[in-house]
C-alpha positions as CSV (number, residue, x, y, z in Angstrom):
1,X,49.8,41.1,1.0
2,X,47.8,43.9,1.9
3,X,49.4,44.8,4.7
4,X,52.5,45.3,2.8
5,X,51.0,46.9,0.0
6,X,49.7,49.7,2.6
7,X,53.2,49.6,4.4
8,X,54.9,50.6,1.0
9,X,52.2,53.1,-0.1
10,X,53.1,55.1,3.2
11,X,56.8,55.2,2.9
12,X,56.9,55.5,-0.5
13,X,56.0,59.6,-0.8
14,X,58.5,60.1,2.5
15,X,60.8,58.9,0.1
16,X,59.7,60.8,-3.0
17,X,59.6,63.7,-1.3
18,X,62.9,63.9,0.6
19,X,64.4,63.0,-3.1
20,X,62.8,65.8,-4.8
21,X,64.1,67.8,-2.0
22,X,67.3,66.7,-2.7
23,X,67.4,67.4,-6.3
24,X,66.3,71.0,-5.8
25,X,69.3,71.8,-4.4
26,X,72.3,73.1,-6.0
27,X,75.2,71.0,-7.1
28,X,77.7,72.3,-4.6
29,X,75.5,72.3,-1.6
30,X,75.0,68.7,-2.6
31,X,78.7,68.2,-2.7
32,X,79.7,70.2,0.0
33,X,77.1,68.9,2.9
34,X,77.5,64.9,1.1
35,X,81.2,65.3,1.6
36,X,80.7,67.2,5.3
37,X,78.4,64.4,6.8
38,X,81.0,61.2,5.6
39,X,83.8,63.3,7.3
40,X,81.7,63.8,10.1
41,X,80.8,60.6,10.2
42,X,83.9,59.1,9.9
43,X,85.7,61.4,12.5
44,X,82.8,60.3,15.1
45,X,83.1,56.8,14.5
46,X,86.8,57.2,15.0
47,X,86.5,59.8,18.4
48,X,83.6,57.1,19.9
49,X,86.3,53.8,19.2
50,X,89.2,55.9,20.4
51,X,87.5,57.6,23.8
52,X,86.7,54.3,24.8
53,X,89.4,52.6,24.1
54,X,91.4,55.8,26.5
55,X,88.9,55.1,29.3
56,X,89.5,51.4,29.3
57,X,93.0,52.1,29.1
58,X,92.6,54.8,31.7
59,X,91.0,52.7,33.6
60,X,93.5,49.9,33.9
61,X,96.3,52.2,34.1
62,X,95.2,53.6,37.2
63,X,94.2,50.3,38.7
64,X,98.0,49.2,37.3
65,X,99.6,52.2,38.5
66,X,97.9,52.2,42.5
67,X,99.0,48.4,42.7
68,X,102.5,49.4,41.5
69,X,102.8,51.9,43.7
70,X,101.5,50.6,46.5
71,X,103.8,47.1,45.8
72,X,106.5,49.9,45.7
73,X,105.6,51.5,49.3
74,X,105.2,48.0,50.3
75,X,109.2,47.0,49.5
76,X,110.2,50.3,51.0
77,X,108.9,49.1,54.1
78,X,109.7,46.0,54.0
79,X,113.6,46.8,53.0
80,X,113.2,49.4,56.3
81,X,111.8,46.6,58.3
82,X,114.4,44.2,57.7
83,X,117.1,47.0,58.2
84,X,116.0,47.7,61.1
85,X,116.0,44.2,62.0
86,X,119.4,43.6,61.3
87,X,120.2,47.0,63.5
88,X,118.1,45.1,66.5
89,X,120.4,42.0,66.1
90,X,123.5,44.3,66.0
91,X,122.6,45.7,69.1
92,X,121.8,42.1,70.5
93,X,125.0,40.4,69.4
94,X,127.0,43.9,71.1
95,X,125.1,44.2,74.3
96,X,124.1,40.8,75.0
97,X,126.9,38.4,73.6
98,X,128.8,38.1,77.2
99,X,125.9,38.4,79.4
100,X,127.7,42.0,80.6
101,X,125.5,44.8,79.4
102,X,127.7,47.5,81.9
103,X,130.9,47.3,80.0
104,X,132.1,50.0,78.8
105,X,133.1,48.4,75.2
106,X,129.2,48.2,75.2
107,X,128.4,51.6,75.8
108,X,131.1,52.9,73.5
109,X,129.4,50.3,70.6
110,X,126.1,52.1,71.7
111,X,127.0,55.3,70.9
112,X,128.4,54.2,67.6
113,X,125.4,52.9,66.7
114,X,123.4,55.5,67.9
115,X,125.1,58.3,66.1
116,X,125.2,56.3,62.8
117,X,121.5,56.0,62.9
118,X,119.3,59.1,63.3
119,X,115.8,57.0,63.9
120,X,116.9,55.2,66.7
121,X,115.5,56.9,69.8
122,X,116.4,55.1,73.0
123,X,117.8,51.3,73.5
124,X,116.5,50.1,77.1
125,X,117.4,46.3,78.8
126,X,114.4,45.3,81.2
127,X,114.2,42.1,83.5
128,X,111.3,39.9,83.4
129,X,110.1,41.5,86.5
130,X,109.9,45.2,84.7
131,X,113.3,46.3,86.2
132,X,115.5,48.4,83.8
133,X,118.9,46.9,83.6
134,X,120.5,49.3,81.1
135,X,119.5,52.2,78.7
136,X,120.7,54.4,76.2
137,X,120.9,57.2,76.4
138,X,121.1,57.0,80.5
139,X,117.7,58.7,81.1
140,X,115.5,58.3,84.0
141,X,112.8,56.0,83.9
142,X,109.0,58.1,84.5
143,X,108.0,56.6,87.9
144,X,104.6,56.2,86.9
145,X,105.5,53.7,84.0
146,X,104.2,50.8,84.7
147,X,106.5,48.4,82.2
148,X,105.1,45.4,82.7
149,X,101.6,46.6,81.5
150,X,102.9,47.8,78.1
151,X,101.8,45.9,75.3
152,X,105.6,45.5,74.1
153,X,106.5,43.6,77.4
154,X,103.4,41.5,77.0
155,X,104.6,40.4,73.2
156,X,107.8,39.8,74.6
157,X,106.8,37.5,77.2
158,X,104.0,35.8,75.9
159,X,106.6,34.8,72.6
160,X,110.2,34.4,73.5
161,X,113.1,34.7,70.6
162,X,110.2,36.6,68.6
163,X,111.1,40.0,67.3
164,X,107.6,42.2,67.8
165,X,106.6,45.7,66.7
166,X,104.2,48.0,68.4
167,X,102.0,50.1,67.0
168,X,102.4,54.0,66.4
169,X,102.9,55.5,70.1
170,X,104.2,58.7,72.0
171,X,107.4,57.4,74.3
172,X,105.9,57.6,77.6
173,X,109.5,55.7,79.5
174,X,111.3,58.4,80.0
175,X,110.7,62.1,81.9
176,X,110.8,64.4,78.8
177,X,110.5,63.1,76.3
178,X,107.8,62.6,73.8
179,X,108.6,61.8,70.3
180,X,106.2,58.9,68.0
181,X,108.0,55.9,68.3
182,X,107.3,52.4,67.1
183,X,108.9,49.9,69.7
184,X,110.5,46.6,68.5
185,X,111.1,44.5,71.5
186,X,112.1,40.4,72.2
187,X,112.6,38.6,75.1
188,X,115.9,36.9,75.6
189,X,117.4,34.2,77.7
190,X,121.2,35.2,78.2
191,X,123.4,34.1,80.9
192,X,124.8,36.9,83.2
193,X,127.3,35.9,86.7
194,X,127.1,32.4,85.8
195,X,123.5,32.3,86.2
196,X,120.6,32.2,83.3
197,X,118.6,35.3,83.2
198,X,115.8,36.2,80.7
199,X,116.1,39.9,79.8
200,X,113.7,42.0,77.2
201,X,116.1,44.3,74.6
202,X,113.7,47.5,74.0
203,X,114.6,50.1,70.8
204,X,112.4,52.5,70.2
205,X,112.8,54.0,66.3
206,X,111.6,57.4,65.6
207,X,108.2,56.5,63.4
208,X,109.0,59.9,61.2
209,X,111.1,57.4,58.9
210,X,107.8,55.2,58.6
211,X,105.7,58.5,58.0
212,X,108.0,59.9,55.6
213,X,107.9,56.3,53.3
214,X,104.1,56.2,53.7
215,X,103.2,59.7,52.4
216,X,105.6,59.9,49.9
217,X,102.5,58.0,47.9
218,X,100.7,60.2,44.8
219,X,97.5,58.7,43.9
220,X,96.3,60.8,41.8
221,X,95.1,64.7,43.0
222,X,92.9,63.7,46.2
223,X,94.4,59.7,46.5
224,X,96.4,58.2,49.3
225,X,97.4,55.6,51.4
226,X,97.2,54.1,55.0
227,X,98.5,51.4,57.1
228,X,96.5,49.2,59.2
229,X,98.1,46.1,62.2
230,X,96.6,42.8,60.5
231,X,96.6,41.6,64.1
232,X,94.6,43.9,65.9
233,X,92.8,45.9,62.7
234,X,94.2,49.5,64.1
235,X,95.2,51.8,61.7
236,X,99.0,52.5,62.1
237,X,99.4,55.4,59.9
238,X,96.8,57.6,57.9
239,X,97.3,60.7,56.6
240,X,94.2,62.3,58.4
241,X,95.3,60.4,61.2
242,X,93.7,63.4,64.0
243,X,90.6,63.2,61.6
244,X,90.3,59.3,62.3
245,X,90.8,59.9,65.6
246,X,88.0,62.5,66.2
247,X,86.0,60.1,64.7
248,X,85.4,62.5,61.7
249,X,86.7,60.3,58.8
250,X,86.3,56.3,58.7
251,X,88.4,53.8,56.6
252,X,86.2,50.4,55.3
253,X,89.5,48.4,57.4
254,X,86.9,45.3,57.8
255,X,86.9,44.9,54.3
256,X,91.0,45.5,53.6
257,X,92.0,43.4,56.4
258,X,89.5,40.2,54.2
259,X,90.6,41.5,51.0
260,X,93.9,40.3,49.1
261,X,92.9,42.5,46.1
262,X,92.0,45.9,45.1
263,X,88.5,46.3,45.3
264,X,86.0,49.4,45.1
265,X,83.6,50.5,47.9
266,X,81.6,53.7,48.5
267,X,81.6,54.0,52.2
268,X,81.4,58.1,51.7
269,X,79.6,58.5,48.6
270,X,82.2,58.3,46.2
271,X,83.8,55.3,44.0
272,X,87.1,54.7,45.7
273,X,89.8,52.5,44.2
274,X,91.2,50.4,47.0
275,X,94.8,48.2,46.5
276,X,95.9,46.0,49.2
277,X,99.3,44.9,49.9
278,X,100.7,42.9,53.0
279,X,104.1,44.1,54.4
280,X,105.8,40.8,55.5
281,X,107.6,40.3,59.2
282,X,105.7,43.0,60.7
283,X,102.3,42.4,60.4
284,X,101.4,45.3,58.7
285,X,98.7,46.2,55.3
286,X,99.1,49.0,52.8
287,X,95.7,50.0,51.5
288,X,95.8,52.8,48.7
289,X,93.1,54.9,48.2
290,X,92.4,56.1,44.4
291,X,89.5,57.8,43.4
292,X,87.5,57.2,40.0
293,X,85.7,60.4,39.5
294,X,89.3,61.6,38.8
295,X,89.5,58.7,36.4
296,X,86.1,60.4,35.3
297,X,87.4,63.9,35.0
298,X,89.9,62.7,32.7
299,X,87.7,61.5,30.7
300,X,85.3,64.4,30.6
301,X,88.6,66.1,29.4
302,X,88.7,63.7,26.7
303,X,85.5,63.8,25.9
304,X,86.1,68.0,25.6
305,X,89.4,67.8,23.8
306,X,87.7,64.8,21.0
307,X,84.6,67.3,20.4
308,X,87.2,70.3,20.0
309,X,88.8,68.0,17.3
310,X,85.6,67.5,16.0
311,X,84.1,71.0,15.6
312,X,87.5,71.9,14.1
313,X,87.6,68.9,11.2
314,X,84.5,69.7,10.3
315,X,85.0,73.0,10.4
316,X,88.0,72.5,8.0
317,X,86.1,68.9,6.4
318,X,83.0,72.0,5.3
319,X,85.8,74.8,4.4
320,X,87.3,71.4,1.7
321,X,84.3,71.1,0.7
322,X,82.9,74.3,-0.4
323,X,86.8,74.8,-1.5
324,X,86.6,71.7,-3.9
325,X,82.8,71.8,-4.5
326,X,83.4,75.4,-5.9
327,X,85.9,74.8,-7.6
328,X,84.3,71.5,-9.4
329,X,80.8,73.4,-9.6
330,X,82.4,76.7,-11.2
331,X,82.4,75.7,-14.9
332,X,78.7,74.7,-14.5
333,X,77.7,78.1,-12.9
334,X,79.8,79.5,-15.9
335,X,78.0,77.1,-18.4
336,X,74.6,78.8,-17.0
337,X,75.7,82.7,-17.2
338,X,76.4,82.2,-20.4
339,X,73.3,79.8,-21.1
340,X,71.3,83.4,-19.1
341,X,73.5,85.6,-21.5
342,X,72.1,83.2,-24.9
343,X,68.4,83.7,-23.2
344,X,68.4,87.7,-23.0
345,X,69.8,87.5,-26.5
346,X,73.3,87.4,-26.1
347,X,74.5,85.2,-28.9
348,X,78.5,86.6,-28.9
349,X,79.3,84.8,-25.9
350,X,81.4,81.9,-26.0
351,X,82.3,78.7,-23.1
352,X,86.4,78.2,-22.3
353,X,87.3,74.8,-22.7
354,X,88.3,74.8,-19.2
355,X,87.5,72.1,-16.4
356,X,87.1,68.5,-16.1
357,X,86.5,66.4,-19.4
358,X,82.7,66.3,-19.4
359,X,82.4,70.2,-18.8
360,X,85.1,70.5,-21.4
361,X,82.8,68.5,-24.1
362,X,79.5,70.1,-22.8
363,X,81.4,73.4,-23.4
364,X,82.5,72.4,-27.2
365,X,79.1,71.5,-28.3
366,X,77.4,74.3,-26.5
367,X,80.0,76.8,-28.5
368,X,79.2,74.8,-31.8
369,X,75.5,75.1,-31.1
370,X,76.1,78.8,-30.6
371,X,78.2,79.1,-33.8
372,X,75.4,77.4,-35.8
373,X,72.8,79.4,-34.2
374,X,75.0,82.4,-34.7
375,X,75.3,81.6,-38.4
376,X,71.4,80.8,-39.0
377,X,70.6,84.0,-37.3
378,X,73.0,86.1,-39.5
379,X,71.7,84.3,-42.7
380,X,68.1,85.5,-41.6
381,X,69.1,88.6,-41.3
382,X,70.6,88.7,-44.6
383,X,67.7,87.8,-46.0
384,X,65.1,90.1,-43.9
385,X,67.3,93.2,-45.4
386,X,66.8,91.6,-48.8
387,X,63.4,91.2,-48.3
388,X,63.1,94.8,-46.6
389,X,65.2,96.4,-49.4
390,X,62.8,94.7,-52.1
391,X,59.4,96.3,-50.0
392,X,60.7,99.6,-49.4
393,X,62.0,99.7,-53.8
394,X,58.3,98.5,-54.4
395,X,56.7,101.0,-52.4
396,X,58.9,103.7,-53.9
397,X,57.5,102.2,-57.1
398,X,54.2,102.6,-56.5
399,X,54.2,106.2,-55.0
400,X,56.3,107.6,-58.1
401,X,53.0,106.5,-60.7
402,X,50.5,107.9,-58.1
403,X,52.6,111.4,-58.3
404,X,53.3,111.3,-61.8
405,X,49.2,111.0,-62.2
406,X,48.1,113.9,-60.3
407,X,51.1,116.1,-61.8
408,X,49.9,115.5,-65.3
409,X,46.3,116.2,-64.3
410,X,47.1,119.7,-63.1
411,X,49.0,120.3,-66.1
412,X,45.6,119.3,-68.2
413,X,43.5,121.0,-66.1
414,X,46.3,124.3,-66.6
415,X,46.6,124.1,-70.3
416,X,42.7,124.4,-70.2
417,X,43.2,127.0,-68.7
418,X,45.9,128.7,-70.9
419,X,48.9,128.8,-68.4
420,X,51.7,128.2,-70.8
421,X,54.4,129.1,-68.5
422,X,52.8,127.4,-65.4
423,X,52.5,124.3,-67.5
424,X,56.5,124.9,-68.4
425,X,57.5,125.2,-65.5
426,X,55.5,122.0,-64.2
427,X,56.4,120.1,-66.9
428,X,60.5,121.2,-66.6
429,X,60.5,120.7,-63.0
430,X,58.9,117.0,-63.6
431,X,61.3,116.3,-66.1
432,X,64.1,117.0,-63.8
433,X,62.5,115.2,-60.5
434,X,61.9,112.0,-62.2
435,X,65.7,112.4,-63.9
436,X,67.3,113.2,-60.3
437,X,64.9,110.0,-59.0
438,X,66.3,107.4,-61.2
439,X,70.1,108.6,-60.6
440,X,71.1,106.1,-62.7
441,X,70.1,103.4,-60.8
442,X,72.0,104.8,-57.5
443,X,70.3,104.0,-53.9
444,X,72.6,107.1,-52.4
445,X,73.1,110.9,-53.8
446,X,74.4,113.6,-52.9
447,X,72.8,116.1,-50.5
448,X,72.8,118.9,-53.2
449,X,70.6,116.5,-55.8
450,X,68.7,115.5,-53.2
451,X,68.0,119.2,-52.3
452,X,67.2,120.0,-55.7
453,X,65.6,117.2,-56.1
454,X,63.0,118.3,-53.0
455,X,63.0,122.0,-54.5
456,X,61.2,120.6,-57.7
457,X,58.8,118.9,-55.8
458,X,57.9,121.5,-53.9
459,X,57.8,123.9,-56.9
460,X,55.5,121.1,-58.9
461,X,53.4,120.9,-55.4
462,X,53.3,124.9,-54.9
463,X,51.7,124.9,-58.5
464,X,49.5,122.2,-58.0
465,X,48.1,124.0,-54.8
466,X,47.5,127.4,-56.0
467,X,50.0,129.3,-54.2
468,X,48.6,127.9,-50.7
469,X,52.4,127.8,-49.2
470,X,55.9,129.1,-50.0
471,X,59.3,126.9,-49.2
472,X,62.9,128.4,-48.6
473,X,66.1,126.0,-49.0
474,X,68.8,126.9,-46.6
475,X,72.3,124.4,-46.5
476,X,75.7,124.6,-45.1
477,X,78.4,124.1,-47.7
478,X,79.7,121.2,-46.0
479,X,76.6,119.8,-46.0
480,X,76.0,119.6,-49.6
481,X,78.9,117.3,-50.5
482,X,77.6,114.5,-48.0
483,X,75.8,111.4,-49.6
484,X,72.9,110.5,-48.5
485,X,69.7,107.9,-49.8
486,X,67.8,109.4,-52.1
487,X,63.9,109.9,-51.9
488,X,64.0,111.0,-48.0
489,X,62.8,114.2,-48.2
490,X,60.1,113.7,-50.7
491,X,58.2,111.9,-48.3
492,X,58.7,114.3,-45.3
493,X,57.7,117.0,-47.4
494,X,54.7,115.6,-49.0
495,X,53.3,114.5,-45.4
496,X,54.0,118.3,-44.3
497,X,52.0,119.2,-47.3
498,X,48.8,117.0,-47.2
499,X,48.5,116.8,-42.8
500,X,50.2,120.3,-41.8
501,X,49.1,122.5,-44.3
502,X,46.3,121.7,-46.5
503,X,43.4,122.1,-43.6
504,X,45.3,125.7,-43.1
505,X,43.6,129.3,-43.3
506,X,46.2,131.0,-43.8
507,X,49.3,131.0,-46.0
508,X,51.9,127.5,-45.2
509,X,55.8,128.1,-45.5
510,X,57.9,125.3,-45.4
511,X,62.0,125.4,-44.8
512,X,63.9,122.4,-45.9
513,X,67.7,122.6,-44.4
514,X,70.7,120.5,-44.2
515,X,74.1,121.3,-41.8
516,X,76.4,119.0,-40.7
517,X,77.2,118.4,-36.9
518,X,80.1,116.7,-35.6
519,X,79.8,113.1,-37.4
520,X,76.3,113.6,-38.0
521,X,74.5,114.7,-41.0
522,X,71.6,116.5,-40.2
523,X,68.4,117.5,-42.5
524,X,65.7,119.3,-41.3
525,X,61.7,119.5,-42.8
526,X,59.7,122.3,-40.9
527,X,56.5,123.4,-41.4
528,X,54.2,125.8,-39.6
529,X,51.1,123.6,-40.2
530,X,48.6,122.4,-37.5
531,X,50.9,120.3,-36.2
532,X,50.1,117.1,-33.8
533,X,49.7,116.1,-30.8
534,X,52.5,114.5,-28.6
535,X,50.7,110.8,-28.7
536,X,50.5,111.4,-32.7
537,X,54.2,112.0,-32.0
538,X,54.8,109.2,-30.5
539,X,52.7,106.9,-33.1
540,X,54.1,108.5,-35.8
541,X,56.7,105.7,-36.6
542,X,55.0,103.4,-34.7
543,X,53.9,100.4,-37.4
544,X,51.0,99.3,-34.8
545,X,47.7,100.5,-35.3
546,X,47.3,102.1,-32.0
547,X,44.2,104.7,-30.5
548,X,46.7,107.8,-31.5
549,X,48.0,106.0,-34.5
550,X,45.1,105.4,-35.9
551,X,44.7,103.2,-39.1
552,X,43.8,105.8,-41.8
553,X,47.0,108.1,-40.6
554,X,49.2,105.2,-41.3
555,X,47.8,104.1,-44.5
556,X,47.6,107.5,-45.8
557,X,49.6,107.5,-49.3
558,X,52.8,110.0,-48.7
559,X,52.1,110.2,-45.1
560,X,52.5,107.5,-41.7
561,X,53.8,104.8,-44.5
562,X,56.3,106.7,-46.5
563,X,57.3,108.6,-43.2
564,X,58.0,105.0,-41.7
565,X,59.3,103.5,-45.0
566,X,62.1,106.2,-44.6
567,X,63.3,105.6,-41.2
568,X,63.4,101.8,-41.4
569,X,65.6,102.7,-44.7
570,X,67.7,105.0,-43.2
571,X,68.0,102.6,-39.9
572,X,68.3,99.8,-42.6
573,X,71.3,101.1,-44.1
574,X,73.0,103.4,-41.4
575,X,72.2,101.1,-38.2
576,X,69.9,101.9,-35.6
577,X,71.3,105.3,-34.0
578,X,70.2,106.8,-36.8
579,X,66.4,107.5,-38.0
580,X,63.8,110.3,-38.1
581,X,63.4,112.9,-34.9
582,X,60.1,114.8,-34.9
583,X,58.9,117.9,-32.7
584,X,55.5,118.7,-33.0
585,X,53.2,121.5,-31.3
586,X,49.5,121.6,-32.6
587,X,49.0,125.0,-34.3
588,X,52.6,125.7,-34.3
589,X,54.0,123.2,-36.9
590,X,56.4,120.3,-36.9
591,X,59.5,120.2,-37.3
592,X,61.5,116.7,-38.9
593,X,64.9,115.9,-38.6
594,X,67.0,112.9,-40.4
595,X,69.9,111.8,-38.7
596,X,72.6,110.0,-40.8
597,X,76.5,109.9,-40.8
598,X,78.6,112.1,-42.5
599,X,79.8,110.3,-45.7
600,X,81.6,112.4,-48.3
601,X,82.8,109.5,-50.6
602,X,79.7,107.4,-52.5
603,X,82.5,104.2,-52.4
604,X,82.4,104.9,-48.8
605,X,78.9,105.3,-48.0
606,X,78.8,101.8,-50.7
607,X,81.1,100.7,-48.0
608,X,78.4,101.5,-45.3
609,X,75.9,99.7,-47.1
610,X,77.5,96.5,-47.4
């Protein structure tokens, strides 16, 4: 049990860890390389069953095909054989029949024999002593032949009535001539002038015919045949025949001359196919030579044509693949742009209800999840603004008491100090602020009450500081029939006021304009205070308590909070392009700009709003 229990333990992680490998991989790489490696499987399975099924059937075709062809070269023969046995007896039955071989019926029947046969080379009638009776054509005998020594006269001699072939030879009878014969001879007994007389009948036929059957044999590029005497083992014909003679090339004729079936030997280093086939009444063996590194090459030529066919279905099982993986894996990829899309915020996006059916239902409830979230989100908006709107009217709220306080101190600290007309003055231009504030309960104005709303502050600040600054009000006509919210300037102005020109030496001037450029509306504070520096810039608007936005600035009554207060109003209701732009330079002044769109109709600019 322990043993097994350790066995397991070590396979298991091999296991865990190529399947974790597995699942970090995509979807279609999965798909493609699953659906790759069964095709290739299956079209190696299939190329190993089919190549060797070829090479057993190769193999047995060229074993069929040498023993057919060699049967074949064996009937030719035999079919010549017997022909030119019946031609012998012809001859017989005309030259022999009356025992007179010098008529001249004879000779004529010789010659019309002769010319109807182009392989017969010579007919000759010899004694028994060697003596030539009769030939044809009439051609001198050599006078160094010794006839009785020839192995044809010995045959016919030693075998009487028996039709014998010689072996392959050069005519060596005659003077002149020298042609490869094959001699078929036969000793006879005939009577001739009453008296019984035993004769040999000699034809000689031209071996070309013999030669011509015999190489006529294909077996295969480099394969041939040979013919070998079953009596006396020579070889009758070979193809190489002046190679066998020089002793350069041998044949394995022990074994053919045993063998009545193909066999294989390797008597020159090389697997050779050898068929055996007997030609009858002559005495005579075909042996065809095949040889089986051809058999070999072919199937090397398999082998290269079944791994071209291969490469190419898998080529064209992975182009499928990544074709059909793609095209199943391509509503998933989509499903996770858009997913990507949802994560950087994206929430207008939306899934086709395209692909298969479980893509297609993953893609409803994603889009219904996305309407829902959509919904929630716009409903928390909705109510942010609400809440937003609430803070900033509350704030406006408390600053408008804090005002009204130190404006009604001056004035007691003026009557005091018997300044009727300063405290007129005051006391008018409060009057007409706080009447220009309410509006009637309207969030936008006009941009000429809020200008003159912004002069009256100014004049009621100017008082309240002794003279310390002067103000100038410049507008563009076009300008002054825009809407706008009401209470932007105050703030702007009052922070120009307490941080730009309080702390100042000498006398502050502040210009308050309004023009209108293209679609924007465009309102401008500038004083020539102290100014700030680019971080205080930067901070300005910034609701953070920061090291250049430090907590005092931003909590400072009519300053970094009203300042703020006005562009998240104005960004509130006009959308975020617009706001508050401010260039400062320390000891040069700053300069505020509001940004809005043009709006020249308050149902309009209600329009905005909503």
């Amino acid at each position: 049990m322990k043993i097994t229990y350790t066995k397991r333990y070590s396979i298991l992680p091999f296991v865990q860890r190529w399947v974790k490998r597995f699942r970090t991989h995509s979807i279609q790489s999965i798909i493609m390389w699953s659906f790759s490696a069964f095709i290739l499987l299956i079209v190696i399975v299939v190329a190993v069953l089919l190549f060797n099924k070829f090479s057993r059937s190769a193999e047995q075709s060229v074993f069929l095909n040498a023993q057919q062809i060699v049967d074949q070269v064996s009937y030719n023969l035999e079919d010549y054989v017997d022909g030119m046995a019946q031609l012998y007896r012809a001859i017989e039955e005309n030259m022999l029949a009356d025992g007179q071989w010098d008529d001249e019926q004879v000779t004529k029947q010789l010659d019309t024999i002769m010319r109807s046969r182009d392989d017969i080379v010579s007919i000759a009638l010899f004694n028994d002593q060697g003596d030539l009776l009769r030939n044809h054509p009439a051609i001198p005998v050599k006078s160094s032949a010794k006839v009785t020594e020839q192995s044809w006269f010995h045959s016919a001699m030693r075998v009487s009535d028996h039709l014998s072939f010689s072996l392959p030879h050069v005519q060596n009878l005659y003077d002149h001539t020298f042609e490869w014969v094959v001699t078929m001879s036969k000793g006879i007994t005939v009577v001739h002038d009453g008296e019984p007389m035993y004769v040999i009948l000699l034809v000689d036929i031209n071996f070309k015919k013999i030669d011509e059957l015999s190489s006529r044999i294909s077996l295969g590029k480099r394969g041939y045949a040979y013919i070998i005497d079953e009596g006396a083992g020579n070889i009758v014909y070979h193809p190489q025949q002046q190679l066998i003679y020089m002793g350069l090339r041998n044949e394995s004729v022990e074994r053919a001359l045993t063998s009545s079936e193909s066999y294989i030997d390797e008597s020159d280093g090389v697997k050779r196919l050898n068929t055996v086939k007997s030609v009858v009444n002559i005495g005579w063996k075909i042996v065809g030579v095949s040889y089986l590194d051809e058999i070999m090459t072919t199937r090397e030529e398999v082998n290269r044509y079944l791994v071209r066919v291969v490469a190419i279905v898998l080529v064209l099982a992975i182009a499928v693949s990544l074709i059909l993986s793609a095209m199943l894996t391509r509503p998933i990829r989509r499903m996770g742009r858009t997913m990507k899309a949802v994560e950087r915020g994206d929430f207008d996006v939306e899934l086709p209800l395209q692909g298969p059916l479980e893509v297609v239902q993953l893609s409803s409830r994603f889009n219904l999840m996305l309407n829902k979230i959509r919904q929630l989100m716009k409903q928390i908006v909705k109510e942010q603004e609400s809440k937003r709107k609430y803070e900033l009217e509350a704030l406006q709220a408390q600053i408008n008491p804090h005002f009204l306080y130190n404006t009604l101190n001056s004035v007691v600290r003026m009557v005091g100090m018997s300044k009727k007309e300063e405290v007129i003055t005051m006391i008018t231009s409060l009057s007409k602020l706080f009447r220009l504030s309410l509006s009637k309960g309207k969030t936008s104005i006009s941009v000429r009450e809020e200008l003159e709303h912004a002069r009256h502050y100014l004049t009621i600040q100017q008082m309240r500081y002794k003279q310390k600054f002067d103000f100038a009000i410049e507008a563009d006509e076009a300008a002054l029939s825009c809407y706008t919210l009401k209470l932007v300037l105050q703030p702007l102005i009052e922070n120009a006021i307490v941080h730009g020109i309080e702390y100042m030496v000498d006398q502050g001037h502040i210009r308050i304009g309004a023009a209108v450029k293209g679609e924007l509306l465009e309102m401008t504070v500038t004083d020539n205070g102290v100014g700030m520096t680019p971080e205080m810039v930067e901070g300005i608007l910034d609701a953070k308590e920061t090291p250049h936005n430090p907590a005092q600035f931003i909590n400072t009554a009519g300053s970094g909070v009203a300042v703020r207060n006005v562009h998240d109003r104005i960004r509130l209701y006009y959308g975020k392009r617009y706001g508050l732009e401010f260039e400062s330079e320390q000891e040069a002044g700053t300069t505020v700009r509001i940004r809005i769109p043009v709006i020249h109709d308050m149902d309009e600019e209600e329009r905005e709003h909503d």
